[in-house]
C-alpha positions in Angstrom: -31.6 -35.5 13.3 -29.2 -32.9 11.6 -25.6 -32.8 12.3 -25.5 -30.3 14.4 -28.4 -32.2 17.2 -25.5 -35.4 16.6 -22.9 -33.3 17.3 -24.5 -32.0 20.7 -25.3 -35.2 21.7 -21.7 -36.6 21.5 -20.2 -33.4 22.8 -22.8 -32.0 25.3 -20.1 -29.0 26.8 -18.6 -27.9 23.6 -19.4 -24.4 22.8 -19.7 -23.8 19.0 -17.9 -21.0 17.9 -18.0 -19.5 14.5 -15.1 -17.2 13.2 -16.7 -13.8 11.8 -15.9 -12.7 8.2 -16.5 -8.9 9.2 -13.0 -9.1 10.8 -12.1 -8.6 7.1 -14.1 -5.5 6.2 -12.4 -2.1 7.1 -13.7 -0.5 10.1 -15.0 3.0 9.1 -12.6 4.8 7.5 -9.1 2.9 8.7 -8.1 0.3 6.3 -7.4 -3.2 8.1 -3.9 -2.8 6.5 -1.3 -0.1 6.6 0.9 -1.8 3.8 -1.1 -2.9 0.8 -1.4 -6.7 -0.4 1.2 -7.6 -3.1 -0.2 -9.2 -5.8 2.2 -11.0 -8.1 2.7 -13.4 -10.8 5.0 -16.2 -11.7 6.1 -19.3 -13.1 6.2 -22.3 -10.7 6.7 -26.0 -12.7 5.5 -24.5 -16.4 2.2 -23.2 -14.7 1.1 -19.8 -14.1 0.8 -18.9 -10.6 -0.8 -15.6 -8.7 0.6 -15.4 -5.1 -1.0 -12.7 -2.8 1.6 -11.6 0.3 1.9 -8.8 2.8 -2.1 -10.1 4.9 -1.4 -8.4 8.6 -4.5 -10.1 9.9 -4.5 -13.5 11.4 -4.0 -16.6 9.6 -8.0 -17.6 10.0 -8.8 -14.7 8.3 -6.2 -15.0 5.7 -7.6 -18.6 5.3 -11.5 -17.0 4.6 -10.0 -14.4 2.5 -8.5 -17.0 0.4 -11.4 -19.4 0.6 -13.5 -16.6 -0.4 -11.2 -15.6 -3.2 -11.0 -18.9 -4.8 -14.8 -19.2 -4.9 -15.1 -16.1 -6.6 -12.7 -17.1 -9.5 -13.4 -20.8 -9.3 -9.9 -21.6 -9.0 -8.3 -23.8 -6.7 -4.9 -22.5 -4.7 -3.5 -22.9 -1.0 -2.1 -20.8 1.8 1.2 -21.8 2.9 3.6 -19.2 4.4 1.9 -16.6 5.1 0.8 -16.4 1.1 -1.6 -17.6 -1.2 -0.8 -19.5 -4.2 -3.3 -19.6 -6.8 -3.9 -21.3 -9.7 -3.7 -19.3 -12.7 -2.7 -15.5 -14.1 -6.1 -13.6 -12.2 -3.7 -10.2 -10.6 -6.4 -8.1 -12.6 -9.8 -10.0 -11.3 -8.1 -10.4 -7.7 -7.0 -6.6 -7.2 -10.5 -5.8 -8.2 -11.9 -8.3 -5.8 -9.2 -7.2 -3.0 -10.2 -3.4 -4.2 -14.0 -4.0 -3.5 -13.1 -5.2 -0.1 -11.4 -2.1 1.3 -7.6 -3.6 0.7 -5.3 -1.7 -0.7 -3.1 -4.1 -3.6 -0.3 -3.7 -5.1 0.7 -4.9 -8.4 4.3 -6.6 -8.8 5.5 -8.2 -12.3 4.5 -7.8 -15.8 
């Protein structure tokens, strides 16, 4: 018996729900975003830091962009405020990332 079969059993009328990642490509030709994605680098406690601002999608999606971004660069980072804070100087690696994904990124700092 997998999770799932233990989870129907204690919750017989819960409808599982899944929250799509195709919510984050661009649809045909119109980017998700009008404004692009700031990507910027700084100083926070001696470390370096990448913060990514400016997401106009929800914060579930900002959550699997992140999730998905940290995974990439195997770095570890959180979302608080409607930013991410990663680990690390990656601005380069991430706007390519972002790039690949149909986001347009902007580059602030150094």
């Amino acid at each position: 018996m997998d999770l799932q079969d233990q989870l129907k059993n204690l919750f017989p009328d819960h409808e599982a729900s899944e929250v799509s990642t195709d919510s984050l490509k661009p649809k045909g030709d119109v980017p998700l975003q009008q404004e692009p994605l700031v990507c910027k680098y700084e100083k926070r406690k001696g470390k370096a830091t990448t913060l990514i601002e400016g997401f106009m999608g929800t914060e579930a999606e900002f959550k699997i962009l992140a999730k998905k971004l940290k995974k990439e660069l195997n770095v570890g980072g959180s979302v608080k405020n409607g930013s991410l804070i990663m680990q690390g100087d990656f601005r380069d690696k991430i706007m390519q990332l972002l790039v690949s994904m149909g986001f347009k990124v902007k580059r602030v700092g150094g």
